[in-house]
N, C-alpha and C positions, 0 to 999 in steps of 0.2 A: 052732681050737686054743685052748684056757686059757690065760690069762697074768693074773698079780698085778697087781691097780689096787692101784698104790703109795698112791696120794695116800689113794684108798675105806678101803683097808686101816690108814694110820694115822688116819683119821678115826674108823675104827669101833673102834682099840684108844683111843683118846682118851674115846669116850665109854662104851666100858664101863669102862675107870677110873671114870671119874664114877659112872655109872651103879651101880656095886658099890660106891661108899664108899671105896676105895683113894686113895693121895696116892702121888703119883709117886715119893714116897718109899719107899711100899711097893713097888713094883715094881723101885724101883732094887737096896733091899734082899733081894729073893725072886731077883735072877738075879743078884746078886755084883758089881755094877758101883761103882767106886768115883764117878763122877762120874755123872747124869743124861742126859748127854750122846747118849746112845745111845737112851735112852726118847723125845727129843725130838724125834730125826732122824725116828724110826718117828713119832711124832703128828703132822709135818711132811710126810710123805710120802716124805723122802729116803731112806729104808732102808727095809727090811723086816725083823725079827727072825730069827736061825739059826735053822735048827731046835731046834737046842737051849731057847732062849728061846721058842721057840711053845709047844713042850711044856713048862714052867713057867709059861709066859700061861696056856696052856687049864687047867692045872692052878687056879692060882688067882683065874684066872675060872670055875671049875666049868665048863668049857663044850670042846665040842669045837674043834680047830682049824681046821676049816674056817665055825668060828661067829665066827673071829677075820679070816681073809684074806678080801678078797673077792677072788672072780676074773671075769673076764670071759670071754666068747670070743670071737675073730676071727678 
């Protein structure tokens, strides 16, 4: 069965931040959040972004969203 590696999945939206030149500010900015707060749980592991916010990640990360979750199986 697939399930979300939380910890995988904010590790790998942390470094394509970096990796694309983005400042958490841009990201803060692209999904409407007034505070950071939300970007950081997801680069920590603690959350995972709605659907909604995947689909505006993959968007501006160019990249599909399953290039953003990782998943595992067990």
């Amino acid at each position: 069965m697939p399930v979300i590696d939380v910890k995988a999945t904010g590790n790998n939206i942390k470094n394509i931040i970096r990796s694309k030149g983005f400042r958490i500010a841009d990201v803060q900015a692209r999904c409407g959040f007034n505070t950071p707060q939300a970007i950081f749980k997801w680069m920590r592991g603690d959350a995972v972004p709605s659907i909604d916010n995947l689909i505006i990640l993959a968007d501006m990360f160019d990249m599909p969203i399953d290039g953003i979750i990782i998943v595992n199986r067990i």
